[in-house]
C-alpha positions as CSV (number, residue, x, y, z in Angstrom):
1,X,0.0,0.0,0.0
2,X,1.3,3.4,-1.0
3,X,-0.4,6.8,0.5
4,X,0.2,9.9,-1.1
5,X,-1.8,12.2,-3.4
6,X,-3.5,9.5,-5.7
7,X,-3.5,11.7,-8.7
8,X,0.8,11.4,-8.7
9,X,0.8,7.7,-9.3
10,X,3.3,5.3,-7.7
11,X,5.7,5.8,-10.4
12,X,8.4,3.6,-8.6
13,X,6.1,0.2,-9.1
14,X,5.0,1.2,-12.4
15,X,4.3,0.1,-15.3
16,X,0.7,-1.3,-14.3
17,X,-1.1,-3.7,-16.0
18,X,-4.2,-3.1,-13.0
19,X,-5.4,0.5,-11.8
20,X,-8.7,0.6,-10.0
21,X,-9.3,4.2,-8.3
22,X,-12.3,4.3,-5.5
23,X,-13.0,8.1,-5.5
24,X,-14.6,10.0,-8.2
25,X,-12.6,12.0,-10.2
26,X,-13.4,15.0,-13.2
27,X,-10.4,13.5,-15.3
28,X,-7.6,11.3,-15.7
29,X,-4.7,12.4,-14.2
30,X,-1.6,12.5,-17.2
31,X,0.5,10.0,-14.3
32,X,-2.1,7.5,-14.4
33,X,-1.4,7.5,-18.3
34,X,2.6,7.4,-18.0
35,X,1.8,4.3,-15.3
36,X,-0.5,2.2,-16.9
37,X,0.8,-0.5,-18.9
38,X,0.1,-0.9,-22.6
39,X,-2.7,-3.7,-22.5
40,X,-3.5,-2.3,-19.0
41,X,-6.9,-2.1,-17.7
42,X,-7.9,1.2,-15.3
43,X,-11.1,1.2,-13.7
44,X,-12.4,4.3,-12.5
45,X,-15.5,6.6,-11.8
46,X,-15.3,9.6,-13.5
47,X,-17.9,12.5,-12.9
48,X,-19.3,14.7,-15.6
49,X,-22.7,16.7,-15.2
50,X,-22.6,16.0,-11.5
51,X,-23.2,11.7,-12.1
52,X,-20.3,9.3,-11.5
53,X,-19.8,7.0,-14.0
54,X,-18.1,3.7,-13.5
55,X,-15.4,3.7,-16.4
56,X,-13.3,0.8,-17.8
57,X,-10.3,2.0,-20.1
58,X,-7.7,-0.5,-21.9
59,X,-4.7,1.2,-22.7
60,X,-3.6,1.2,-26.7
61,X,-0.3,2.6,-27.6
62,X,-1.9,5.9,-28.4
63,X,-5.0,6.0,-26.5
64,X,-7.6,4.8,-24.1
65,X,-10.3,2.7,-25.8
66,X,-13.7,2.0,-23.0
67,X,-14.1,-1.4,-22.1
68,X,-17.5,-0.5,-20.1
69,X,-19.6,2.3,-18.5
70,X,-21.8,1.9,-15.4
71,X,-23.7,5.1,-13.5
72,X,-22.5,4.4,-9.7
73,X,-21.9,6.7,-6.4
74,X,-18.5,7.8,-5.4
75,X,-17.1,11.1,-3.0
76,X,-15.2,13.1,-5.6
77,X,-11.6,13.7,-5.1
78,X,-10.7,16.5,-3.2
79,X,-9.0,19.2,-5.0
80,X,-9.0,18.7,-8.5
81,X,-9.6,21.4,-10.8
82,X,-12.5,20.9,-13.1
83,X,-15.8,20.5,-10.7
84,X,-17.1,23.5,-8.8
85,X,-19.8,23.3,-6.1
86,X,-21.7,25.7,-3.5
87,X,-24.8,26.3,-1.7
88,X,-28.0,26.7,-3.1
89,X,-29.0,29.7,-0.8
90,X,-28.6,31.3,2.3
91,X,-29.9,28.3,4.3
92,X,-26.9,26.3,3.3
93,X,-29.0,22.9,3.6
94,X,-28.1,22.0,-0.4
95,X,-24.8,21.9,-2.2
96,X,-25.0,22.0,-6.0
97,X,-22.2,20.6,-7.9
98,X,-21.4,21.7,-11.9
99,X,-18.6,21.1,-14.2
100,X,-16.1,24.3,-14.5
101,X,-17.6,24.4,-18.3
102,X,-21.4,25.0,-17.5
103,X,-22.4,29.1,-16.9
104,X,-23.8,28.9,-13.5
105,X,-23.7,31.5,-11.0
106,X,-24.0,30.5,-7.3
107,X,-25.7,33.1,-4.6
């Protein structure tokens, strides 16, 4: 077991022919890329529009092909760039989550 920031990889055990990550990320971190074997298989639940989706890549020589998509529930990783969130109003009872591309103002 390595701990760390998960979005750096464990470059000293790479190359990976298995990456599974359990948090929800907005992308694929460019390490996970360098680290994954080609034939690898990374399993991971990406969010866009505010859903996670379950996502199974194989690795080609010069890209990711999808193996499998599944909807699924996962916390989102904390401090990547990409996903903004805030409350809903003054109450604070609500968070609303968006992707750094959609036009929406919070209160």
């Amino acid at each position: 077991m390595v701990t760390g920031d998960g979005a750096l990889g464990a470059e000293e055990f790479s190359p990976y022919c298995r990456m599974i990550a359990a948090v929800g990320m907005w992308d694929l971190p460019g390490t996970w890329w360098d680290q994954l074997a080609v034939g690898g298989l990374l399993v991971v639940p990406l969010r866009w529009r505010g859903l996670s989706r379950s996502s199974a890549f194989r690795r080609e020589k010069d890209r990711m092909t999808s193996e499998s998509v599944k909807m699924c529930g996962f916390l989102a990783v904390i401090g990547q760039d990409g996903e903004r969130n805030d409350y809903i109003d003054d109450d604070r009872p609500v968070w609303l989550y968006w992707d750094e591309d959609q036009p929406i103002e919070s209160s």
